[in-house]
C-alpha positions as CSV (number, residue, x, y, z in Angstrom):
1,X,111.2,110.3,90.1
2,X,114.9,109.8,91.3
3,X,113.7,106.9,93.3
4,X,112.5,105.1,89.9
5,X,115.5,105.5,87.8
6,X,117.9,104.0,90.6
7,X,115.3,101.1,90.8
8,X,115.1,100.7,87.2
9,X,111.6,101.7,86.9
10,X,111.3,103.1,83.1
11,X,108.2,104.4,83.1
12,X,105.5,105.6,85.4
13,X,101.4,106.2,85.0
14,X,99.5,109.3,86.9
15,X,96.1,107.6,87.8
16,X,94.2,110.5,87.4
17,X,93.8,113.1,84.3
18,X,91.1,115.2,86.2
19,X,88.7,114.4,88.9
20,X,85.6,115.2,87.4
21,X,83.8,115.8,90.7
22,X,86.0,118.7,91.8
23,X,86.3,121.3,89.3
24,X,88.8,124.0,90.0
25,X,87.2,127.4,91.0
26,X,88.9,131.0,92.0
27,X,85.5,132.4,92.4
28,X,81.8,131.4,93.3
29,X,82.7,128.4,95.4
30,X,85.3,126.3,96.6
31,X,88.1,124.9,94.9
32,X,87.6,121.3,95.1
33,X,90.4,120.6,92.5
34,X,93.0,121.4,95.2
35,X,92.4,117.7,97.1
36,X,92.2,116.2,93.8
37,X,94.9,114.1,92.6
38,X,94.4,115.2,88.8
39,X,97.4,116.5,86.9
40,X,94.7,119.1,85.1
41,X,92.6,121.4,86.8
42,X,89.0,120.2,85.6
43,X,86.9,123.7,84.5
44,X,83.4,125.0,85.2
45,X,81.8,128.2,84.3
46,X,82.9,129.5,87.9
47,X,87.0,128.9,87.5
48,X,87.5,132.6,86.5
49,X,90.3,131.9,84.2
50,X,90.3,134.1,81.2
51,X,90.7,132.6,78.0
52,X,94.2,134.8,77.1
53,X,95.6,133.3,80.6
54,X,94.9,129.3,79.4
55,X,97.0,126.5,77.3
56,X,94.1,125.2,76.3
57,X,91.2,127.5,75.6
58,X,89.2,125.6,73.7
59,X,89.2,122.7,76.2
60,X,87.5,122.3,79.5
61,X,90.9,121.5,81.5
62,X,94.1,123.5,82.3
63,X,97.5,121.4,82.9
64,X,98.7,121.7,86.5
65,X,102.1,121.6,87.6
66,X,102.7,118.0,87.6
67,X,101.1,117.7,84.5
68,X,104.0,119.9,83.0
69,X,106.6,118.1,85.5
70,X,105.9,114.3,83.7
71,X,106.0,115.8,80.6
72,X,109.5,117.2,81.4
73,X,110.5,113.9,82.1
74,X,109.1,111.6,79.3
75,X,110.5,114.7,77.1
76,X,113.6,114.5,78.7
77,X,113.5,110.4,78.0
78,X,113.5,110.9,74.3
């Protein structure tokens, strides 16, 4: 992101909110979500996240860390 700002670059796009082929498991499978280039982890009923652990309970997605890095920055923008 230091890059763009020297370069003038004022904003950027992630191309990919979740890969919806590749849901993000801890148990019962691979996690395919970790060669995904989604900034949320996509859900199924085998991620073994327990609802009092996520940001979003009532949706099917968990932000990742770059999800919370570009929204540092476009905070950070005003």
């Amino acid at each position: 992101m230091p890059v763009f700002d020297e370069e003038g670059v004022d904003s950027v796009f992630w191309f990919s909110f979740f890969a919806g082929r590749s849901p993000h498991r801890t148990q019962g499978g691979p996690d395919l979500d970790m060669a995904s280039y989604s900034i949320v982890k996509l859900l199924d009923e085998k991620h073994g996240i327990p609802s009092s652990a996520r940001a979003y309970p009532d949706l099917p997605w968990e932000p990742k860390e770059a999800f919370h890095a570009l929204a540092g920055r476009y905070a950070a923008l005003g």
